[in-house]
mmCIF file of the N, C-alpha and C atoms, coordinates in Angstrom:
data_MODEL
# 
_entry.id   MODEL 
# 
loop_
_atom_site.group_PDB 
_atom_site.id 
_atom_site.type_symbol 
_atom_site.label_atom_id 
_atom_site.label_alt_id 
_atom_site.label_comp_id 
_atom_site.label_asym_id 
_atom_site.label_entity_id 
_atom_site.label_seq_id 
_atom_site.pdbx_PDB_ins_code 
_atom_site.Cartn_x 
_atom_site.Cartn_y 
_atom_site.Cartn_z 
_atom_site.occupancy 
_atom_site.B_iso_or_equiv 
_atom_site.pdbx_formal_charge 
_atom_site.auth_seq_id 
_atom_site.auth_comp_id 
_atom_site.auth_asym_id 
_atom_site.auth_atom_id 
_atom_site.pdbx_PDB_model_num 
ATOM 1   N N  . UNK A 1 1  ? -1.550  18.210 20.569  1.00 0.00 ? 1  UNK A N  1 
ATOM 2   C CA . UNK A 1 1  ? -0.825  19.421 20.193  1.00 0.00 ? 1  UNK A CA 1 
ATOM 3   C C  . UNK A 1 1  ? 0.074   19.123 18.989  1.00 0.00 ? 1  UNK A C  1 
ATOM 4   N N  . UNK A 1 2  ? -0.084  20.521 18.065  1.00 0.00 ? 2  UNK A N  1 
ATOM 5   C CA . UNK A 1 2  ? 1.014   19.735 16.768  1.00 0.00 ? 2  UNK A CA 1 
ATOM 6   C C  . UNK A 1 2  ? 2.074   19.745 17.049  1.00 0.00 ? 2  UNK A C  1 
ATOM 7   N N  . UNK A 1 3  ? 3.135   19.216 16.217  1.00 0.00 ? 3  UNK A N  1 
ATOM 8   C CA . UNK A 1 3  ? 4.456   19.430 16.498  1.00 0.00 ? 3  UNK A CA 1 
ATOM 9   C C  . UNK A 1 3  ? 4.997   20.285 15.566  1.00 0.00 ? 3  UNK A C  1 
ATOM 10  N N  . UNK A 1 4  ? 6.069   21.309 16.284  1.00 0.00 ? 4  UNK A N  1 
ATOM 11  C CA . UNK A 1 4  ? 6.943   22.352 15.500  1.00 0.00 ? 4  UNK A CA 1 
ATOM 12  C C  . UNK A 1 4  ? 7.399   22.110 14.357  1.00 0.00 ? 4  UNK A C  1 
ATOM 13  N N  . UNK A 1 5  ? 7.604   22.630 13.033  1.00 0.00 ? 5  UNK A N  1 
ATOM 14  C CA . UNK A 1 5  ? 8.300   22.441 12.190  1.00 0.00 ? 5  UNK A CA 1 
ATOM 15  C C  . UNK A 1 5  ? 9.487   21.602 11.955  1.00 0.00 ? 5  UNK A C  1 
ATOM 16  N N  . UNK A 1 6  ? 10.057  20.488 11.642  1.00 0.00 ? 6  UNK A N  1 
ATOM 17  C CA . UNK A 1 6  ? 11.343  20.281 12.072  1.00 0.00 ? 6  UNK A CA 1 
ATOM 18  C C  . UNK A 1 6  ? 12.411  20.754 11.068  1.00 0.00 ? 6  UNK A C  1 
ATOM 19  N N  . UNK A 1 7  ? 12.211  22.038 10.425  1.00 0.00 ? 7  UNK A N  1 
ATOM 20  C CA . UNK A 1 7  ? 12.999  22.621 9.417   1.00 0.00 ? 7  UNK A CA 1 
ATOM 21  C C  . UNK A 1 7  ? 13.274  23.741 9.581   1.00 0.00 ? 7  UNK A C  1 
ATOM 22  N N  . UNK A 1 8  ? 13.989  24.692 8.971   1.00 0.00 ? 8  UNK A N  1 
ATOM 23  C CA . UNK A 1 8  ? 13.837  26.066 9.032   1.00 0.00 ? 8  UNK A CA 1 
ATOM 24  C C  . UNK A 1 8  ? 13.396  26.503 7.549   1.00 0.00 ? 8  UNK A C  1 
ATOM 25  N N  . UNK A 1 9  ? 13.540  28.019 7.577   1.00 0.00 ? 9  UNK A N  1 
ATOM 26  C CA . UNK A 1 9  ? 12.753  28.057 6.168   1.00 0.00 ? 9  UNK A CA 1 
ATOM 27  C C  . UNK A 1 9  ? 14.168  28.163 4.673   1.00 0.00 ? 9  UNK A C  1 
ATOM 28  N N  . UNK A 1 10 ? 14.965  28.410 5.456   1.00 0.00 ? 10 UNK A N  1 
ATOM 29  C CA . UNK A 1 10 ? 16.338  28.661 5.113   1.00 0.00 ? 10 UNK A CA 1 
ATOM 30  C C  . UNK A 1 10 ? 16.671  27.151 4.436   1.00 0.00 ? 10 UNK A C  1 
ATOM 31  N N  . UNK A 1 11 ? 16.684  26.094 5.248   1.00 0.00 ? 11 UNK A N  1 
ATOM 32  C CA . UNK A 1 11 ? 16.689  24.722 4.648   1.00 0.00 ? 11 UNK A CA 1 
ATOM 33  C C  . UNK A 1 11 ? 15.189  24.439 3.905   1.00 0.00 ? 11 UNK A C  1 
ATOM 34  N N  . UNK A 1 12 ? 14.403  25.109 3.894   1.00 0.00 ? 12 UNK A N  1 
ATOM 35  C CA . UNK A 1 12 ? 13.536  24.367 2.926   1.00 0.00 ? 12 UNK A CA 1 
ATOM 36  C C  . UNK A 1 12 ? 13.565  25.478 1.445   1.00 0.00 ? 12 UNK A C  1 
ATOM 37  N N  . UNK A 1 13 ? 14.558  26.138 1.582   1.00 0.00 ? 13 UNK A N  1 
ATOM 38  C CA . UNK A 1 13 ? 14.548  26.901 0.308   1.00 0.00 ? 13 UNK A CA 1 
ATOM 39  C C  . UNK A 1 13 ? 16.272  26.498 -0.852  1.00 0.00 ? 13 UNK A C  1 
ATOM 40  N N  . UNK A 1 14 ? 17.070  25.910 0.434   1.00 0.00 ? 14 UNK A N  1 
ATOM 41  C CA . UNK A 1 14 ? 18.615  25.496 -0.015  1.00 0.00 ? 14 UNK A CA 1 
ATOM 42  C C  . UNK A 1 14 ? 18.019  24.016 -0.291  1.00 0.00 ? 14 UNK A C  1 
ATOM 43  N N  . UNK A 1 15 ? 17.151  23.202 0.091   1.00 0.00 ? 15 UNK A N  1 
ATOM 44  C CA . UNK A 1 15 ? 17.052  21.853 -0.092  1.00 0.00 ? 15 UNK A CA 1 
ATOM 45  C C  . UNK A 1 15 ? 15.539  21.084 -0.674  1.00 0.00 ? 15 UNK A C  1 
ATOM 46  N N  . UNK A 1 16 ? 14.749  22.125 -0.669  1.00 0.00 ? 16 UNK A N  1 
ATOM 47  C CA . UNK A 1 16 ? 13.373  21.474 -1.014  1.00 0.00 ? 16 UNK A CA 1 
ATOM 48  C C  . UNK A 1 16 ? 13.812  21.039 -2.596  1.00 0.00 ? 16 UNK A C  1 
ATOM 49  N N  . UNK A 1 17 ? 12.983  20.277 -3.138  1.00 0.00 ? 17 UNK A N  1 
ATOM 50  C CA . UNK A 1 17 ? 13.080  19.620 -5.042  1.00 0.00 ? 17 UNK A CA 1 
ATOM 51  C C  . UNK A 1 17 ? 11.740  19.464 -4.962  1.00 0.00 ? 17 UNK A C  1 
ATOM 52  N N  . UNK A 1 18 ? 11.425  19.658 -6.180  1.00 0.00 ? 18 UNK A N  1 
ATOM 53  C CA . UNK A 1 18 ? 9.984   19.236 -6.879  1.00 0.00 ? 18 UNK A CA 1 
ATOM 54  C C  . UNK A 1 18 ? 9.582   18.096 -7.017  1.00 0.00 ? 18 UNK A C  1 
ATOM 55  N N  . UNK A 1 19 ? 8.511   17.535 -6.231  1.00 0.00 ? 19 UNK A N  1 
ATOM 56  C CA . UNK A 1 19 ? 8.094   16.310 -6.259  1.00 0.00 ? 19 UNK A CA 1 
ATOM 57  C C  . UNK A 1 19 ? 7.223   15.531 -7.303  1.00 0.00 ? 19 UNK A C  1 
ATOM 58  N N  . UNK A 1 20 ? 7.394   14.317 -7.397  1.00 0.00 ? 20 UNK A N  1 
ATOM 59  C CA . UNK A 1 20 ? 6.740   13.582 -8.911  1.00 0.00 ? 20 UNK A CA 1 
ATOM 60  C C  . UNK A 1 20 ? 5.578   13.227 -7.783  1.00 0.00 ? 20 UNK A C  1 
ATOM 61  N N  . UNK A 1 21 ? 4.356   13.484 -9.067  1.00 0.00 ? 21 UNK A N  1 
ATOM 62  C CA . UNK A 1 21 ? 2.993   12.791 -8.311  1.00 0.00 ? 21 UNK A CA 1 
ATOM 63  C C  . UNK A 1 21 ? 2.110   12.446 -9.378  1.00 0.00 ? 21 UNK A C  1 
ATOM 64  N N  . UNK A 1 22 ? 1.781   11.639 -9.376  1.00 0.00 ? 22 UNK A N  1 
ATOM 65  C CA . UNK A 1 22 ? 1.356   10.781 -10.178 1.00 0.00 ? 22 UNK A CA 1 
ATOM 66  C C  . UNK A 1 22 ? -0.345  11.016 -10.017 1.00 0.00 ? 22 UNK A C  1 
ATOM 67  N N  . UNK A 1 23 ? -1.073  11.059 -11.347 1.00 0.00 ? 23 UNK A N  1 
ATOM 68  C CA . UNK A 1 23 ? -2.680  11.252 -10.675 1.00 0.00 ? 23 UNK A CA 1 
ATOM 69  C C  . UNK A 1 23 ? -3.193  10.357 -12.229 1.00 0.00 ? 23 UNK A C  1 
ATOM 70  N N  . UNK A 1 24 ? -3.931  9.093  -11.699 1.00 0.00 ? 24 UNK A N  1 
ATOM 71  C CA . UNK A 1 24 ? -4.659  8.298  -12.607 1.00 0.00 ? 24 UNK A CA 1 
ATOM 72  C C  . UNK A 1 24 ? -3.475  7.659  -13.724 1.00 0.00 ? 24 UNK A C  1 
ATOM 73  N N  . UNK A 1 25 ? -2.710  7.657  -13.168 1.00 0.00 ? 25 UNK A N  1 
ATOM 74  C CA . UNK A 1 25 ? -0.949  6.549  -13.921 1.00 0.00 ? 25 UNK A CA 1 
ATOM 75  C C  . UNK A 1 25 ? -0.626  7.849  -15.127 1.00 0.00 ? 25 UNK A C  1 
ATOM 76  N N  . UNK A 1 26 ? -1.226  9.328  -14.833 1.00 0.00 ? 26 UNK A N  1 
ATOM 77  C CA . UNK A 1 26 ? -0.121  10.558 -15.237 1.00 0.00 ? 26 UNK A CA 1 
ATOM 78  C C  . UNK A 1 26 ? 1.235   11.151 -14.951 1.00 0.00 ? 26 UNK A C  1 
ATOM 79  N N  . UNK A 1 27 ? 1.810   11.261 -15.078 1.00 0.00 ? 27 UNK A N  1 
ATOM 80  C CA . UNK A 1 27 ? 2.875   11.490 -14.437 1.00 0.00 ? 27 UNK A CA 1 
ATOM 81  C C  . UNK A 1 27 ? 3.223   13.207 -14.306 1.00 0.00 ? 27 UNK A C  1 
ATOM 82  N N  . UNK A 1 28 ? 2.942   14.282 -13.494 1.00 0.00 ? 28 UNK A N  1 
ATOM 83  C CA . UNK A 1 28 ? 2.724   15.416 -12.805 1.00 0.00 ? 28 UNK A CA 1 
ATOM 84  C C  . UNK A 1 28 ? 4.361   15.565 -12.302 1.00 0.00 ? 28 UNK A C  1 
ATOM 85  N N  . UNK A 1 29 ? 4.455   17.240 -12.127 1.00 0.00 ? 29 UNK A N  1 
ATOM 86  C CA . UNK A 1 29 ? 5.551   17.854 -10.864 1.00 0.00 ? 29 UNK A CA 1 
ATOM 87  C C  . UNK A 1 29 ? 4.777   18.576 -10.033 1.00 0.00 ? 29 UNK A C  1 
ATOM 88  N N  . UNK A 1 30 ? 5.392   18.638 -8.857  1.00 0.00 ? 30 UNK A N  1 
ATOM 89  C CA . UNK A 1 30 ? 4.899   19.780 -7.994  1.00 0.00 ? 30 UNK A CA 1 
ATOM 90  C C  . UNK A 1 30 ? 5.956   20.470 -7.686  1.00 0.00 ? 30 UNK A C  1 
ATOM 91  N N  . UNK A 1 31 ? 5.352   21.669 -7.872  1.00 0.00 ? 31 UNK A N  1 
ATOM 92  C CA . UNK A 1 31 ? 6.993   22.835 -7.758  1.00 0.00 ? 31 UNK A CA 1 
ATOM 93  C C  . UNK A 1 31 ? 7.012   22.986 -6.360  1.00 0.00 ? 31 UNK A C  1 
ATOM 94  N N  . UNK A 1 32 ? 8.180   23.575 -5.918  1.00 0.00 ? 32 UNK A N  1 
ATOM 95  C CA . UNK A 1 32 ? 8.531   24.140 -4.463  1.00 0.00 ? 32 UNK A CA 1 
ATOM 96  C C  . UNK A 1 32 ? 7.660   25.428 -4.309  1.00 0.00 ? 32 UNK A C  1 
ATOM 97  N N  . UNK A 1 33 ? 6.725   25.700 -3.374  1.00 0.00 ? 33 UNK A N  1 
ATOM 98  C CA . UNK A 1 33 ? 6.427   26.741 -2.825  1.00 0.00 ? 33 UNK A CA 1 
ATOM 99  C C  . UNK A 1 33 ? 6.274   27.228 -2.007  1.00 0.00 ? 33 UNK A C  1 
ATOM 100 N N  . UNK A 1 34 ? 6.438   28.703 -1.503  1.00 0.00 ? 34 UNK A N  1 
ATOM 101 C CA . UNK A 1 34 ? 6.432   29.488 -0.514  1.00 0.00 ? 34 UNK A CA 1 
ATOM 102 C C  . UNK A 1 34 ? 4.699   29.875 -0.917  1.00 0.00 ? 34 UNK A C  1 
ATOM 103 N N  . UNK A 1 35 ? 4.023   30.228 0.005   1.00 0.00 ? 35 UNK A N  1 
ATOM 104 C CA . UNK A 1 35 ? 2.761   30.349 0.005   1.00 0.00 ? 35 UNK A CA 1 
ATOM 105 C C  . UNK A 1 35 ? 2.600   31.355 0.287   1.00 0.00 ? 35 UNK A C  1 
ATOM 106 N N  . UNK A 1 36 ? 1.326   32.510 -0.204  1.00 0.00 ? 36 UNK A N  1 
ATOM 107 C CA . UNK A 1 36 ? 0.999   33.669 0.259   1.00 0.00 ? 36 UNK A CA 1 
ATOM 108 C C  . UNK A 1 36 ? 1.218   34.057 2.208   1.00 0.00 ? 36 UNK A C  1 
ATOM 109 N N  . UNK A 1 37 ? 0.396   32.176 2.253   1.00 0.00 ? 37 UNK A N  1 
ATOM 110 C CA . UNK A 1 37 ? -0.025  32.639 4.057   1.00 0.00 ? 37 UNK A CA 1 
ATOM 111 C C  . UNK A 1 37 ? 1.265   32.308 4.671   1.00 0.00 ? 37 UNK A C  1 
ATOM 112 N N  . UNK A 1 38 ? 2.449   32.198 4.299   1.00 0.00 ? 38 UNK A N  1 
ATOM 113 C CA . UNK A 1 38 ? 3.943   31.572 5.121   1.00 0.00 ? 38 UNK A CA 1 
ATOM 114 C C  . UNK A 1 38 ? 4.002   30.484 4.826   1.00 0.00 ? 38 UNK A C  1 
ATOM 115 N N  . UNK A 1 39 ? 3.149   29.535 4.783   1.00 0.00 ? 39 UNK A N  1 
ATOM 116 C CA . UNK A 1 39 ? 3.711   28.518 4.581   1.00 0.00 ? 39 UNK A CA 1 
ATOM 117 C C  . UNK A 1 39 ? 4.282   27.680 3.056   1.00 0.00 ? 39 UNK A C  1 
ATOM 118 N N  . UNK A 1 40 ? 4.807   26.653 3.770   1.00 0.00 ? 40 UNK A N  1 
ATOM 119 C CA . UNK A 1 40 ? 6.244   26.007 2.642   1.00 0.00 ? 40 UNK A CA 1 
ATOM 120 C C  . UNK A 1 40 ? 5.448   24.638 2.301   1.00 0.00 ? 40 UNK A C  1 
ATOM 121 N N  . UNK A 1 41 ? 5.750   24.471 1.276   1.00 0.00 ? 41 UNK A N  1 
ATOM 122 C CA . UNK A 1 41 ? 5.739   23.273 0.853   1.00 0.00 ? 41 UNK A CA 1 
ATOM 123 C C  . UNK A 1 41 ? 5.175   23.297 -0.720  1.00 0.00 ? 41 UNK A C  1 
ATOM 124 N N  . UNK A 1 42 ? 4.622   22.463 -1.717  1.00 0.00 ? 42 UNK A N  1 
ATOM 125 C CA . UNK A 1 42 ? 4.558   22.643 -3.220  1.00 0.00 ? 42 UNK A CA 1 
ATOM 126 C C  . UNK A 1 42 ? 3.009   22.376 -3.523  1.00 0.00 ? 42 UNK A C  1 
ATOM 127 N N  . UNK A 1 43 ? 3.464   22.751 -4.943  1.00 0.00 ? 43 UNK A N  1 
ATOM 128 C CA . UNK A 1 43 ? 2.103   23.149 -5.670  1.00 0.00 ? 43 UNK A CA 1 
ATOM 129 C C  . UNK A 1 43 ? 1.812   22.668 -6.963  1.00 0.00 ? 43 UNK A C  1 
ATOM 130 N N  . UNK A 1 44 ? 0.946   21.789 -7.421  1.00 0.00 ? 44 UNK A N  1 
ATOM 131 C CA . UNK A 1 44 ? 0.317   21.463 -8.436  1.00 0.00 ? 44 UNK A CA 1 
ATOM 132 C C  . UNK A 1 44 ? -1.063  22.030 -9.254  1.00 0.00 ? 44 UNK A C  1 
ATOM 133 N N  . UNK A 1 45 ? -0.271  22.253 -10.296 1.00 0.00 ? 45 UNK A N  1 
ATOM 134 C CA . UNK A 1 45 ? -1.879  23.076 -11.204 1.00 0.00 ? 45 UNK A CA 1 
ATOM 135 C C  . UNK A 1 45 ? -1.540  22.484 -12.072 1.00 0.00 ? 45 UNK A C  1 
ATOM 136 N N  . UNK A 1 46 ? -2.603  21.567 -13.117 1.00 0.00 ? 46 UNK A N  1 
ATOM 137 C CA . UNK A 1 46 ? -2.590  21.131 -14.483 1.00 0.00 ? 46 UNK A CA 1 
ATOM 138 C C  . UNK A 1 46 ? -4.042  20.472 -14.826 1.00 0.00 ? 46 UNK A C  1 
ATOM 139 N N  . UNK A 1 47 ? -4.027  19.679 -16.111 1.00 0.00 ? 47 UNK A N  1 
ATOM 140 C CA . UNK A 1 47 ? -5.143  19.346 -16.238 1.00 0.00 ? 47 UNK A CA 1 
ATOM 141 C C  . UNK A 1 47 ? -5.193  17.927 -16.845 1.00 0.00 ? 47 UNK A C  1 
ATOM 142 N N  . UNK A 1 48 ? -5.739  16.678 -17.035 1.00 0.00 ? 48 UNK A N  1 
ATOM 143 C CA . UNK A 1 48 ? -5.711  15.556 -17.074 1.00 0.00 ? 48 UNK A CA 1 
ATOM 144 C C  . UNK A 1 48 ? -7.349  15.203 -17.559 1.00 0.00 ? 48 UNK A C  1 
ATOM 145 N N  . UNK A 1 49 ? -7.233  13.807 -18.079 1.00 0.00 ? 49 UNK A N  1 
ATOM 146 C CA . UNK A 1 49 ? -8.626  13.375 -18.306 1.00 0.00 ? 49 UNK A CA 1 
ATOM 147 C C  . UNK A 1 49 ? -8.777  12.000 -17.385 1.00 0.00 ? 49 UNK A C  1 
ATOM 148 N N  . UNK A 1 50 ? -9.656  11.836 -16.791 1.00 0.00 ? 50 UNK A N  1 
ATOM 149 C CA . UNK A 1 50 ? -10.593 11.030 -16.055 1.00 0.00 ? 50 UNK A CA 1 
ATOM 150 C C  . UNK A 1 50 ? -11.608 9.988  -17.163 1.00 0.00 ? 50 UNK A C  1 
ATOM 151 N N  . UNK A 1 51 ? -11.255 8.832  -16.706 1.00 0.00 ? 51 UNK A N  1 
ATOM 152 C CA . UNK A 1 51 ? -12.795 8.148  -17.894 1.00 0.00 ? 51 UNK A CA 1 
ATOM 153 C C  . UNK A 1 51 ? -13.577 7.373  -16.875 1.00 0.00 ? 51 UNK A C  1 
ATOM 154 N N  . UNK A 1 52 ? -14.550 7.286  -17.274 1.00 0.00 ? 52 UNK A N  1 
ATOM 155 C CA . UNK A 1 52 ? -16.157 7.384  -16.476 1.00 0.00 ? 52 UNK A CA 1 
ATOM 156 C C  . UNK A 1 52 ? -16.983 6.847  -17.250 1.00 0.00 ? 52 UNK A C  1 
ATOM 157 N N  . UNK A 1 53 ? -17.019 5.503  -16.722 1.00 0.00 ? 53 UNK A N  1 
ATOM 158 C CA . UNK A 1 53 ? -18.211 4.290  -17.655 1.00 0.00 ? 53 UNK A CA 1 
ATOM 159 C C  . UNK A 1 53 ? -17.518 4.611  -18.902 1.00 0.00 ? 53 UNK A C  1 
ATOM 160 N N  . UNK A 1 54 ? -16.634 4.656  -19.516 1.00 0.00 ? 54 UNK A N  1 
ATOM 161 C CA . UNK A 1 54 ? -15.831 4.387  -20.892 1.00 0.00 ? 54 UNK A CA 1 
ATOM 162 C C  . UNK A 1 54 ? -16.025 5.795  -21.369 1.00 0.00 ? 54 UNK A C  1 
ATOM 163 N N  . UNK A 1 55 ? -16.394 7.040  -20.753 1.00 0.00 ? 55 UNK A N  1 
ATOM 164 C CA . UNK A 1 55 ? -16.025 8.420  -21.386 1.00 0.00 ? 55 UNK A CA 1 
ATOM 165 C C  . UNK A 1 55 ? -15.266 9.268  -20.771 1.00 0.00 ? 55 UNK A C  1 
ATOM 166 N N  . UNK A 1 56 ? -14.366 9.745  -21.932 1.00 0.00 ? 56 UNK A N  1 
ATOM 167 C CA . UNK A 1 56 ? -13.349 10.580 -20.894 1.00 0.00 ? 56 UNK A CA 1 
ATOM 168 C C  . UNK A 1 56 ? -14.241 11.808 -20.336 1.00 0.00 ? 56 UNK A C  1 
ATOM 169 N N  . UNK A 1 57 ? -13.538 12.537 -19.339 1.00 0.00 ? 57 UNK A N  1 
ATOM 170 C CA . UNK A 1 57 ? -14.073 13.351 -18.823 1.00 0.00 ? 57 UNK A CA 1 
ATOM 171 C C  . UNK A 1 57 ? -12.348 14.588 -18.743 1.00 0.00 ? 57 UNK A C  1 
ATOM 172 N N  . UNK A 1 58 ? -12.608 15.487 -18.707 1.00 0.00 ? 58 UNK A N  1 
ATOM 173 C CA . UNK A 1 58 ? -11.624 16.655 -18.638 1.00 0.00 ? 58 UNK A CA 1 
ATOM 174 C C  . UNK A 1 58 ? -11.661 16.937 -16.961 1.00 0.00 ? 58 UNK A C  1 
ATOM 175 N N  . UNK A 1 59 ? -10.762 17.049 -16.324 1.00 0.00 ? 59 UNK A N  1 
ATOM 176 C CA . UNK A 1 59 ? -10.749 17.202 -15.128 1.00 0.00 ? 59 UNK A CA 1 
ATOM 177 C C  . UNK A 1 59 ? -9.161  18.458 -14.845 1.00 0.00 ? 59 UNK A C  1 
ATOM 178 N N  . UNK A 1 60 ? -9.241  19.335 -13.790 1.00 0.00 ? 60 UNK A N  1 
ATOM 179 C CA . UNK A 1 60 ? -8.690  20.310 -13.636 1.00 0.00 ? 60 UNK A CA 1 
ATOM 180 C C  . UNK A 1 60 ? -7.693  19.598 -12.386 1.00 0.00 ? 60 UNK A C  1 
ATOM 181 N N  . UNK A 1 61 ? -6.988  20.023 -12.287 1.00 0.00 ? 61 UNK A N  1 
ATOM 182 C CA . UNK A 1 61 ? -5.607  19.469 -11.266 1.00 0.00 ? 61 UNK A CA 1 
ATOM 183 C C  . UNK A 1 61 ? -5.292  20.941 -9.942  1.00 0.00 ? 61 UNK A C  1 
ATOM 184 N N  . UNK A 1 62 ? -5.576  20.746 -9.029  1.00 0.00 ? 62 UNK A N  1 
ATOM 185 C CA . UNK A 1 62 ? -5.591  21.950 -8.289  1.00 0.00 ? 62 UNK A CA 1 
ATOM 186 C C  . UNK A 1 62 ? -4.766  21.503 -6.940  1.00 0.00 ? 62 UNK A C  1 
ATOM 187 N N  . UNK A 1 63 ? -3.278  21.157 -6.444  1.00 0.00 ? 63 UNK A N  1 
ATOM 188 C CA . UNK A 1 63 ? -3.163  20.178 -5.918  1.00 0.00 ? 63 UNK A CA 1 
ATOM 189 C C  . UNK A 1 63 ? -2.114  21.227 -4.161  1.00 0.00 ? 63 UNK A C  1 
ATOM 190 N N  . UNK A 1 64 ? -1.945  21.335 -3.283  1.00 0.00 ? 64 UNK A N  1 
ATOM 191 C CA . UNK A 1 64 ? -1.187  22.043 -1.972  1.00 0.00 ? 64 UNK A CA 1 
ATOM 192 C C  . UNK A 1 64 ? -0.843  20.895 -1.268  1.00 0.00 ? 64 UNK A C  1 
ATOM 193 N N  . UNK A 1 65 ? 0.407   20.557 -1.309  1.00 0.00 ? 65 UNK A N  1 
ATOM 194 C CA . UNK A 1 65 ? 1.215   20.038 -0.029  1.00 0.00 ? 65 UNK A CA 1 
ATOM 195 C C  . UNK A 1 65 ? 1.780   20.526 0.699   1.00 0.00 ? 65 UNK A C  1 
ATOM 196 N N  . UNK A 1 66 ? 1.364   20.927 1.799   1.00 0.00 ? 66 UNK A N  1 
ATOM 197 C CA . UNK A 1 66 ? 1.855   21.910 3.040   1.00 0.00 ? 66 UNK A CA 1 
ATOM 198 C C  . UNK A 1 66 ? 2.844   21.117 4.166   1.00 0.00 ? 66 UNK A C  1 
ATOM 199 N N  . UNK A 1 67 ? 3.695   21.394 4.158   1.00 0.00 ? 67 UNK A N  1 
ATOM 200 C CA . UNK A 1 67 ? 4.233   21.106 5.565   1.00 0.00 ? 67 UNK A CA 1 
ATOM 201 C C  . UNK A 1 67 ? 4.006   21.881 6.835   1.00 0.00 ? 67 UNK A C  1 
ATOM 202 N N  . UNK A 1 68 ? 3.169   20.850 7.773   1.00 0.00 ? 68 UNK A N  1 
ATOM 203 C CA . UNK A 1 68 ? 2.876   20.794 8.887   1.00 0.00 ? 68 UNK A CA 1 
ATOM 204 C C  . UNK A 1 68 ? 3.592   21.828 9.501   1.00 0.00 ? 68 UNK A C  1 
ATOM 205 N N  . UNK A 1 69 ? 2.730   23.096 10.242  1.00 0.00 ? 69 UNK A N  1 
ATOM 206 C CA . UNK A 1 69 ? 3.279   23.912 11.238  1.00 0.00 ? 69 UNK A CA 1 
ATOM 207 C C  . UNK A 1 69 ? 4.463   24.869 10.641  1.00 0.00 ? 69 UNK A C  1 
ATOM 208 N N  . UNK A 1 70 ? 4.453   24.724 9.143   1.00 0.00 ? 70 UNK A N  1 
ATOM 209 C CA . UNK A 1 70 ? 5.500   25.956 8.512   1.00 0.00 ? 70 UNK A CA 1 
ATOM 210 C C  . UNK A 1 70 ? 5.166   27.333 8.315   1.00 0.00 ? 70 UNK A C  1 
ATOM 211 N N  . UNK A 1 71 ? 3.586   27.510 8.799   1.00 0.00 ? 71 UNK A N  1 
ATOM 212 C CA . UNK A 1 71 ? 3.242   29.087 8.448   1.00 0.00 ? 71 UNK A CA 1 
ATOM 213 C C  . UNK A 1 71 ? 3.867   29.931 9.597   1.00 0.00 ? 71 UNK A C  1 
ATOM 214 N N  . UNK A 1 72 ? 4.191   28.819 11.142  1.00 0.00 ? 72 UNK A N  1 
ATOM 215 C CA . UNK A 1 72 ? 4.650   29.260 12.336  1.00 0.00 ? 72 UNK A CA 1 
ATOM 216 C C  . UNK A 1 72 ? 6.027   29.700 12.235  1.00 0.00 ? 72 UNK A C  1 
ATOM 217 N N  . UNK A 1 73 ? 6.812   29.705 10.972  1.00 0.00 ? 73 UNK A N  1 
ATOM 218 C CA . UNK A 1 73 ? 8.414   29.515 11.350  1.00 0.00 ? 73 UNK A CA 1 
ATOM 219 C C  . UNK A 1 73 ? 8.447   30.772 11.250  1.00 0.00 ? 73 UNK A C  1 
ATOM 220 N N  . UNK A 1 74 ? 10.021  31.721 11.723  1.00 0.00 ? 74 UNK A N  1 
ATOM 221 C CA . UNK A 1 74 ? 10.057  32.828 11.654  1.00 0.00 ? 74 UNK A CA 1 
ATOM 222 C C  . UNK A 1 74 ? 9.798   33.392 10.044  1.00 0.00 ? 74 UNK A C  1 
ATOM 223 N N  . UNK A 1 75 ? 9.465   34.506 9.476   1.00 0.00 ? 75 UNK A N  1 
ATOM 224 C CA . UNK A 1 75 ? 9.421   35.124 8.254   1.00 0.00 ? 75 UNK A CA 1 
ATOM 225 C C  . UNK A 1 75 ? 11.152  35.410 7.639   1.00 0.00 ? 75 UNK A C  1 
ATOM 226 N N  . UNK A 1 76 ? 11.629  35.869 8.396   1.00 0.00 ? 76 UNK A N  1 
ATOM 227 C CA . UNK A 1 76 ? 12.892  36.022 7.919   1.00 0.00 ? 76 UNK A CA 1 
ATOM 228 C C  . UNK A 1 76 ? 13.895  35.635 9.530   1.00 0.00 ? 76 UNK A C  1 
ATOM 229 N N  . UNK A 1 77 ? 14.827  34.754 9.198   1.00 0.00 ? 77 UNK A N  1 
ATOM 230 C CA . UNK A 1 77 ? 15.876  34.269 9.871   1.00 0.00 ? 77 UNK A CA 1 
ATOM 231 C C  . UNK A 1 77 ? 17.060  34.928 9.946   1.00 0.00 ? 77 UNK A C  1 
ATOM 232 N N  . UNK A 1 78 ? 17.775  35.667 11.283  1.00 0.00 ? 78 UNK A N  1 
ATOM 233 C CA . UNK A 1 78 ? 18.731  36.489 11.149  1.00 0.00 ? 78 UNK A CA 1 
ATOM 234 C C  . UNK A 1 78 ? 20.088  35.512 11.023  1.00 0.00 ? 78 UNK A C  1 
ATOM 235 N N  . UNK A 1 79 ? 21.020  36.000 10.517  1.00 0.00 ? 79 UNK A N  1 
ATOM 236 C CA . UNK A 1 79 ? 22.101  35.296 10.139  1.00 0.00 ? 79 UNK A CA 1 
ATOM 237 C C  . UNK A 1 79 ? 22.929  34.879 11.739  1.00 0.00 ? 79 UNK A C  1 
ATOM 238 N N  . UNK A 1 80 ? 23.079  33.875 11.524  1.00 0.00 ? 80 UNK A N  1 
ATOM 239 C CA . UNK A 1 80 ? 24.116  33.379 13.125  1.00 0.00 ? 80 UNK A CA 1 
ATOM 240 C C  . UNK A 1 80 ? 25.157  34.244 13.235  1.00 0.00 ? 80 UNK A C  1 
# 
């Protein structure tokens, strides 16, 4: 069974940062995102070259880090 979120969405919007990710010794961000389907976590789109037997190749960057079980959290959190 998964385990619950251990965040709320409230803290992942006051505290999430854009993460460095690195693809083939590039150096990339991934922004903070809220996702169509609820869930939280960031997003990478860019584009980079790949080389292959000594030719580059053009390659597209399409990248979702989701945190686990965040599409489950409430949509909107009422104030304490």
């Amino acid at each position: 069974m998964a385990k619950p979120c251990p965040i709320s969405r409230a803290q992942f919007r006051q505290h999430a940062k854009p993460l460095p990710v690195s693809i083939n010794n590039v150096a990339f961000q991934a922004d903070v995102k809220e996702f169509s389907t609820g869930s939280l976590g960031w997003y990478l789109n860019g584009k980079t070259t790949v080389e292959i037997d000594g030719q580059l190749v053009n390659v597209q960057i399409g990248l979702n880090l989701t945190i686990v079980g965040s599409k489950e959290l409430p949509k909107e959190e009422s104030a304490a």
